[in-house]
N, C-alpha and C positions, 0 to 999 in steps of 0.2 A: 170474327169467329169462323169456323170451317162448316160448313155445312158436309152434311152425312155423305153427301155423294163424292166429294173431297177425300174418302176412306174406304184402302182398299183394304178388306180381309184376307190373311195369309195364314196358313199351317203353321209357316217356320221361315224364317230368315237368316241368314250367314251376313254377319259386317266383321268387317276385319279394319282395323285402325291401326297405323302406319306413319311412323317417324325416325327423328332421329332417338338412340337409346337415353338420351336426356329429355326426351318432349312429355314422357311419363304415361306413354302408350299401353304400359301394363297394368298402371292406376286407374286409367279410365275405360278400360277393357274391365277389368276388373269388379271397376265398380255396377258398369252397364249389367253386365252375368248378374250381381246381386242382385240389383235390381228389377230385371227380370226374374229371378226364382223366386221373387217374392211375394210378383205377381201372379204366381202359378203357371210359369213357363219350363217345364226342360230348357236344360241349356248343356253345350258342352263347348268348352275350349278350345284353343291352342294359343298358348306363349311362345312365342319364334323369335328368340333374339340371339342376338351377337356373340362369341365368348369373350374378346374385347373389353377391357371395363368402360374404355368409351374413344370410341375411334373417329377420328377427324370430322368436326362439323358437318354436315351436309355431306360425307361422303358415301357409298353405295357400300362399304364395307359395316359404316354404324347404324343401319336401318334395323329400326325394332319394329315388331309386329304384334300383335294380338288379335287372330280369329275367334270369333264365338258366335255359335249358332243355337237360337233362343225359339221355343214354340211348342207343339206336339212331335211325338214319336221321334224324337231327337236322341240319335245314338253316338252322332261325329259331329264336327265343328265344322262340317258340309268341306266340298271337293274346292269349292268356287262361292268368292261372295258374292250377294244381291248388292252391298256397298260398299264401296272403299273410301277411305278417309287416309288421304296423305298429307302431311303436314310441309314437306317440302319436295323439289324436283328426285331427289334421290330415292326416297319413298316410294311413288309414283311408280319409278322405273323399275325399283325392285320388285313389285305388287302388283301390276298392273295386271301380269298373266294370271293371278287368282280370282278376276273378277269374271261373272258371268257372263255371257253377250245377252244385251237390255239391263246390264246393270246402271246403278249410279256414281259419278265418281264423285268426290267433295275436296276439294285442295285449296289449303290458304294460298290464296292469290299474291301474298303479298311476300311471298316467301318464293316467289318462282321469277325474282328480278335474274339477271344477265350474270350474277356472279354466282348467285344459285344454282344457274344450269351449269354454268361451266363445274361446279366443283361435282356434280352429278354425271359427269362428262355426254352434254349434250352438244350436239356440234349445230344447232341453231336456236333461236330465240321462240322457239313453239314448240315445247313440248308436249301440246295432244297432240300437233299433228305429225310430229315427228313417230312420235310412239302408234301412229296409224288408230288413236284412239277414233271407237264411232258411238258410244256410249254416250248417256249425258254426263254432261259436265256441270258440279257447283262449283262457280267463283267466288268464294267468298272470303271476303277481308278478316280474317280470321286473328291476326295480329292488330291491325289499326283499330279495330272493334275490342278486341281486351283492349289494348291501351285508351279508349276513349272510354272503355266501363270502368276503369281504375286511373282515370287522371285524376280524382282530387281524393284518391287514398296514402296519401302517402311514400308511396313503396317507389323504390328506387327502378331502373327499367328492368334490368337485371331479374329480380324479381316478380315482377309484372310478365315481362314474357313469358314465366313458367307456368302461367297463369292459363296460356294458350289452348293446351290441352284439353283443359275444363268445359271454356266455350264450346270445344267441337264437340263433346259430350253432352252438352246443354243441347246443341242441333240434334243429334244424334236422338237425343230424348225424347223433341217433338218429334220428328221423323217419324217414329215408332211408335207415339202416345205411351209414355213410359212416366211413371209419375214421378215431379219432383222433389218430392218429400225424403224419398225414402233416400235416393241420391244424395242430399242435404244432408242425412242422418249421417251415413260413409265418409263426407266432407270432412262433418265436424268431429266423426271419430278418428279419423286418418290425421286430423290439427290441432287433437285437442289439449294440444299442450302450447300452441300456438294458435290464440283466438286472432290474431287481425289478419294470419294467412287463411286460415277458415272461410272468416267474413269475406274477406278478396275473392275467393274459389266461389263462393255460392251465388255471389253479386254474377261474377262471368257467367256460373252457370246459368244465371236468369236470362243474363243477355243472350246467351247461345240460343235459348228454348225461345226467347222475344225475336228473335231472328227469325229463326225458323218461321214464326206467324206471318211475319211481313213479307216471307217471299213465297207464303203458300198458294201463290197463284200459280208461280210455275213447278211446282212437284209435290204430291201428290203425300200423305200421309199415310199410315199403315196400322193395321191393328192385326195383332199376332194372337193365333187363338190358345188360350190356353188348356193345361191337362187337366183330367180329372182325379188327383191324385187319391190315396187313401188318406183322411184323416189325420193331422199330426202338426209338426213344429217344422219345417221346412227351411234351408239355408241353404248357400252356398258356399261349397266346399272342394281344397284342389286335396288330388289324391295323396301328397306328401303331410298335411294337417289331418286329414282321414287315418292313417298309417300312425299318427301319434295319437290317436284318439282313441283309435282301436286295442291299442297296447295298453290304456289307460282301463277299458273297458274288461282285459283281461287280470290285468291287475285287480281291480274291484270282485271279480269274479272266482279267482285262484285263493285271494287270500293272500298271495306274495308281493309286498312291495316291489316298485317298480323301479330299476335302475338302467339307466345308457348310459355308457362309456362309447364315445366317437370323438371321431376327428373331422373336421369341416371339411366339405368334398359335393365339388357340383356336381349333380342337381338333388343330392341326398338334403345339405345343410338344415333345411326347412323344418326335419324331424327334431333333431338336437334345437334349433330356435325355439319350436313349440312346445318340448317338453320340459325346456328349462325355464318357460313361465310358470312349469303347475307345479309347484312347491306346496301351493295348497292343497292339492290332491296327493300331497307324500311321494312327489316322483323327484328321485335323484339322478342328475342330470349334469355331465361332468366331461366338460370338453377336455382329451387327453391330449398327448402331446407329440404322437402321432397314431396310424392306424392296427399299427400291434399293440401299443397299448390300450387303445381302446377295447379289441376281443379282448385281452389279456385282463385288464379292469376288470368285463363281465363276465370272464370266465370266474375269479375271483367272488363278484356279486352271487354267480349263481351257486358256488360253494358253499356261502353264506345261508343261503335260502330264499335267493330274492328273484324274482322275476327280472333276467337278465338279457339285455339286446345290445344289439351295435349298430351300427348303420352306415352306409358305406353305397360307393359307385364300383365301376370296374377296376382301375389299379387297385383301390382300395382293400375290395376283395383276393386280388393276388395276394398283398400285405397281410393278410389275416390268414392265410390257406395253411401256416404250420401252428396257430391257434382252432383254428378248426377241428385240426387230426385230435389236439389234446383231449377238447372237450367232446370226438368222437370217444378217445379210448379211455377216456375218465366218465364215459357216462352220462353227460351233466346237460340239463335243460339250457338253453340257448337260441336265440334268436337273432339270424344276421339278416339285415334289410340290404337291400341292395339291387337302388335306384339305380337303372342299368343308362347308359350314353355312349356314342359311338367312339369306338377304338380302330384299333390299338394303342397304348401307352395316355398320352393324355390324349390323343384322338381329338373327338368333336366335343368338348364338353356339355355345352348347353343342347345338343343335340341329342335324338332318340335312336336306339337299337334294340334288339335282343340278344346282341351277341356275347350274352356271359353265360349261357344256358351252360354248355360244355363245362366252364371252368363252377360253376354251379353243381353239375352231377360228380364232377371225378377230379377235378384243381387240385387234389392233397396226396401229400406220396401214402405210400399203401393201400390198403383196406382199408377206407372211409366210408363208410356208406352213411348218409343223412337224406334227412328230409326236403324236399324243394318243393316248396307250392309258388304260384304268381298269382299278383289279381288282374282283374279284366279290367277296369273303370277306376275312377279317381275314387267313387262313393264305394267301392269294390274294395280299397286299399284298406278301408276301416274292417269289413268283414275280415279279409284273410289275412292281416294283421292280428286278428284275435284266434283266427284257425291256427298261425304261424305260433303263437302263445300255447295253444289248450294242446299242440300235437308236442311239444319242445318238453310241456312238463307234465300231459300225461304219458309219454312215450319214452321220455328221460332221453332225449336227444337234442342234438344241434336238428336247427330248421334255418332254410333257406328261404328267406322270402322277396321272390323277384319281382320289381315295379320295372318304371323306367320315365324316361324325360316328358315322352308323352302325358301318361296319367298322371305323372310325381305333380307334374308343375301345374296340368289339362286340372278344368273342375267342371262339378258337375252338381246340379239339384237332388239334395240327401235331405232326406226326412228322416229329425234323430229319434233315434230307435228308443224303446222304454229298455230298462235295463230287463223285464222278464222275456226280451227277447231273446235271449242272450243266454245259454247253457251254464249252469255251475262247470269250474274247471276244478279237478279233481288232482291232486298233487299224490302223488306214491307214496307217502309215508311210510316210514316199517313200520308193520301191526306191531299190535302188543301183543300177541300169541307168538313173535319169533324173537323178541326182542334179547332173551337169554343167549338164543347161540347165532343174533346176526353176524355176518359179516357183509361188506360193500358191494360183492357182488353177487349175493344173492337173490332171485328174479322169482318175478310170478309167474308161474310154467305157463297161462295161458296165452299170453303177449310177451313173455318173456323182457320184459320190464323190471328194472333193479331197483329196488326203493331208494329214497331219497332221504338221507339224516341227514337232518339241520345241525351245523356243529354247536356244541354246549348241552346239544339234549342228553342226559342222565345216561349214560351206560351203550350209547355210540357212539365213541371215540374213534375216528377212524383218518385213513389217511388215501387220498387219490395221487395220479400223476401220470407220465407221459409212459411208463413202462409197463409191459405185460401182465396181468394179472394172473394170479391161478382162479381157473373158474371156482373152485370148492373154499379155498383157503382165504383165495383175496390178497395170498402174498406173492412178489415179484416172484414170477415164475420165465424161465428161458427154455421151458420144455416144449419140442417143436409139435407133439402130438395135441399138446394145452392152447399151443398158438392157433392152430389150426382149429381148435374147437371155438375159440374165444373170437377169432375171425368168422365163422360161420353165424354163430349166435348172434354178433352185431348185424351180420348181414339181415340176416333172418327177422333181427327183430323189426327193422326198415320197412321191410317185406308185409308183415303181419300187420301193421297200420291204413293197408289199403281195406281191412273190415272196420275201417274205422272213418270212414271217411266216404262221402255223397258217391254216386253211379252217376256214369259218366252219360249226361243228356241230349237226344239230339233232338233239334226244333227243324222250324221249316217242312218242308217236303219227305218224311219221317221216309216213304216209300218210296223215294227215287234211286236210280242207279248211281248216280254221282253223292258222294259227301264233302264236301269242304271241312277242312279243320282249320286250327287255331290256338292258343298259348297267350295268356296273360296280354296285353295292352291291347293288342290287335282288335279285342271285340268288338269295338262297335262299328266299325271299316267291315268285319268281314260277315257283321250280322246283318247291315243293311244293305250287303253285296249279296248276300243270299235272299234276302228279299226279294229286290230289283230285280234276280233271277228267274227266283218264282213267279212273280209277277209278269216277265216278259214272257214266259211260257219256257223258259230253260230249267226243269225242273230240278233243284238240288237239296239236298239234307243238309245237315251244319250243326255241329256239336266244335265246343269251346271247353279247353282244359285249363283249369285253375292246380289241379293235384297232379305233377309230374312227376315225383318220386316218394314213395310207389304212384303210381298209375292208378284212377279208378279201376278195380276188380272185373269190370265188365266191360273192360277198353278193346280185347279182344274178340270179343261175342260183338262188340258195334262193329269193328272194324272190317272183320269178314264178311257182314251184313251187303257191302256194299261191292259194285263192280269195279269203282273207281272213288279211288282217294285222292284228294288234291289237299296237302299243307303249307298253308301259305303262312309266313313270318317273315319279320324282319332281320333275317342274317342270309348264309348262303344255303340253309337245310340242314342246322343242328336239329329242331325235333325232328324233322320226319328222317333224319337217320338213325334217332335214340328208336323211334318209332319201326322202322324197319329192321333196329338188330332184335326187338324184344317179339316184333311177327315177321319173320322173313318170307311169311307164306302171301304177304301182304304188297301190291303194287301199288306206290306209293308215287305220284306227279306232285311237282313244285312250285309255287310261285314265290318269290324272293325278291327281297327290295333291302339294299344297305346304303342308302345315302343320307342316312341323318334324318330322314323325315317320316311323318306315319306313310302308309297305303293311302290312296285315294279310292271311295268307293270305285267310280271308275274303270282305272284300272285292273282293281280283281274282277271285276264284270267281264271285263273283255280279257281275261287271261283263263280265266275257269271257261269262257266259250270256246278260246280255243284250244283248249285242254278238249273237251269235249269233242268237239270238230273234227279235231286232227288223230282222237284215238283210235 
């Protein structure tokens, strides 16, 4: 047994585990984050893999990844891990720059034989020392050790070796004091239609954790402290299942049955897989047979009366831009998700950007004006996923609700909410005081909002469509002086939803001259970059927008507030040029990253200093 002084205490630790896209590095990533948030640790991710569905054994093109960072005050899946876990030479090579200096590395030994390195293209037979590793190294027999835990189970080798993955999560367990139980539970739920692969997984994983004992004379154990959360029911959760929950949640809330009309599209998919389990919660859920049909389906749904969404990446949203225009100028509640990845055309798929923002505010010929919110966090996607609902059908508009590969796939420790936390969503109904001389596009002067008739109700028979309205009548009208009113009033009523919606908040250092801003995925990179700041004595403010079209109400009164603006995102400076046409008065500096990946704290550290520095 370890005695206490064997145990170091930690705030927060980053392991990142590392193989090929078969070795099932997101299942055991995976499982470990649960794990942890069960123990009352924050956790947050990152899923880094391939687009590839599975490229050459052991080569540097199929290496999967999965960071997660478990503990207090945990906002990112950390810059750099405390461990890495490579499963083979290729692994290794790819990952090896994300480890810290005094990290640990852990590599099956027995996977690093002479043909291994070659397909990893090592040009000698030592890869730490080639790789200039000075870190510690675990050798462990990570494959001879499964197959010696499963030689009299049966199973062919084939299957034994899949086995492998488990074992290092078994190590990975002790390492950390992470209990095995709950791990076991995930096993047998992930097999449970297959008990002797179950039983195989839980046997390895013993042996991984029985490992770990026998060699704890050389490394050291870890005990990660945990938060003090509020009171509750606590899981983990990635932001594209958060995003299907949340819509569920508004459903419950509206009254309006819930339907998706999608087409499968990486790194969206996850939502349409999660929704078309809940049949028991009344949600129809209806893969189409491509992405026009899909808006087109829900634009249909929302005619009907139902709580209608789509879901979708970047092409995808190109494909839906002349469904959009419709259900701007018909009026009609709707709701497009749209998990963003880097572009252009099919671009990076599995990879993360911001760069749909643009085709988000203005992608649609004419006068379109709609709604755009994003959320910040993966447990963030369930919140304004139900924002993205309660604006679509108390506002009687399309809403754009921008995620992206980071948060869709990234998860994080969510404490589920009681349903009283959660606002009645109030649908427009025509009153019964106008019900004699409604017509369709008759609005409530205060929001200028048109009600919404459910077809078949008694005595509002009516008809939408893709042509101009008369504002009075509601019949196809081609009158330029009606066009032009009918264009203003949709604008306007886009407009008028910023009293309807939070003030824009700044944390950090409320009084300094410098602000940092931000947009949807980015937050937790650029909140604990504004920390780090304050902390080193660089004093900075930091306000995060989730509502981008309209704008919080008060976006102007912050922004002037300050001497220096710096908006940092993930593309080349779509917000802070939406941001500079709407306050020209306002000097706006950049920081910008488009390679597929989030920010590293880091980085924005040392880009906001020399922002500073240099002004």
């Amino acid at each position: 047994m370890l005695e206490k002084t064997d145990v170091k205490v930690l705030d927060k630790v980053v392991i990142r585990f590392s193989g090929d896209s078969g070795d099932g590095m997101q299942l055991v990533g995976n499982i470990f984050t649960n794990v942890s948030a069960g123990v009352g640790n924050m956790v947050s991710t990152f899923p880094d893999y391939p687009a590839e569905i599975r490229a050459p054994q052991g080569s540097l093109s199929g290496v999967s990844g999965f960071q997660v960072s478990v503990g207090k005050g945990v906002h990112t899946p950390g810059d750099q891990c405390d461990v890495l876990v490579a499963m083979n030479p290729a692994a290794l090579k790819q990952n090896i720059k994300f480890l810290k200096a005094g990290g640990v590395v852990i590599i099956d030994i027995d996977s690093f034989k002479e043909a291994d390195l070659k397909k990893a293209l090592f040009e000698t037979d030592d890869a730490i020392k080639e790789l200039g590793i000075t870190s510690q190294v675990l050798d462990v027999p990570v494959t001879s050790m499964t197959k010696a835990a499963l030689a009299e189970s049966g199973m062919d080798n084939k299957s034994i070796l899949k086995c492998r993955n488990i074992f290092a999560l078994g190590l990975v367990c002790w390492l950390f004091d992470r209990p095995l139980e709950a791990a076991v539970k995930h096993i047998e739920k992930k097999f449970a239609k297959k008990p002797a692969v179950a039983e195989a997984n839980i046997k390895v994983l013993n042996a991984g954790f029985d490992y770990g004992h026998n060699i704890h004379a050389s490394v050291s154990t870890y005990r990660i402290e945990t938060s003090d959360p509020r009171k509750g029911v606590y899981t983990d959760i990635n932001g594209n299942t958060a995003t299907a929950w949340g819509l569920i949640m508004a459903s419950e809330k509206s009254g309006r049955p819930l339907f998706l009309g999608s087409y499968p599209i990486t790194p969206a998919t996850d939502i349409l897989h999660e929704l078309a389990k809940r049949k028991d919660l009344g949600v129809k859920a209806i893969q189409m047979e491509d992405e026009i049909a899909g808006i087109c389906s829900a634009i249909g749904a929302s005619y009907a009366g139902n709580l209608a969404v789509t879901s979708t990446s970047g092409p995808g949203l190109a494909l839906k831009s002349e469904g959009l225009g419709l259900a701007v100028i018909a009026e009609l509640p709707l709701v497009v998700i749209d998990v963003q990845r880097g572009g252009p055309s099919t671009g990076l798929p599995t990879k993360t950007e911001q760069t749909d923002l643009m085709q988000a505010l203005y992608g649609r010929n004419g006068e379109s004006p709609l709604a755009v919110v994003a959320a910040s966090s993966p447990t963030d996607c369930f919140t304004m996923a139900f924002e993205a609902c309660r604006i679509a059908i108390e506002h009687m508009t399309p809403v754009i609700l921008l995620s992206d590969a980071f948060i869709g796939n990234g998860s994080s420790a969510w404490r589920v909410p009681e349903a009283d936390e959660f606002p009645e969503i109030k649908p427009k109904f025509v009153p019964d005081n106008i019900k004699d001389g409604w017509k369709p596009y008759v609005r409530d002067e205060a929001d200028l909002v048109r009600y919404w008739a459910i077809p078949g109700t008694e005595g509002l028979q009516h008809r939408l469509g893709g042509l101009e309205k008369d504002a009075v009548t509601s019949a196809i009208s081609t009158d330029p002086v009606n066009h032009e009113k009918m264009v203003n009033i949709r604008r306007e009523k886009i407009a008028r939803i910023a009293n309807d919606i939070p003030s824009l908040e700044v944390e950090c250092n409320v009084g300094a001259d410098t602000l940092l801003l931000g947009w949807g995925g980015t937050f937790g990179h650029l909140f604990t970059a504004a920390q780090e700041l304050c902390q080193s004595g660089t004093e900075v403010a930091f306000a995060h927008f989730r509502y981008i079209n309209p704008l919080p109400a008060n976006t102007g009164e912050v922004l002037r507030r300050y001497k220096r603006v710096i908006v940092a995102e993930l593309n080349t400076g779509m917000f802070a040029d939406y941001l500079q046409s709407k306050y020209p008065e306002v000097h706006i500096d950049r920081i910008n990253k488009i390679q597929g990946q989030p920010f590293s704290v880091a980085e924005v550290v040392s880009k906001v200093k020399h922002i500073i520095t240099n002004a």
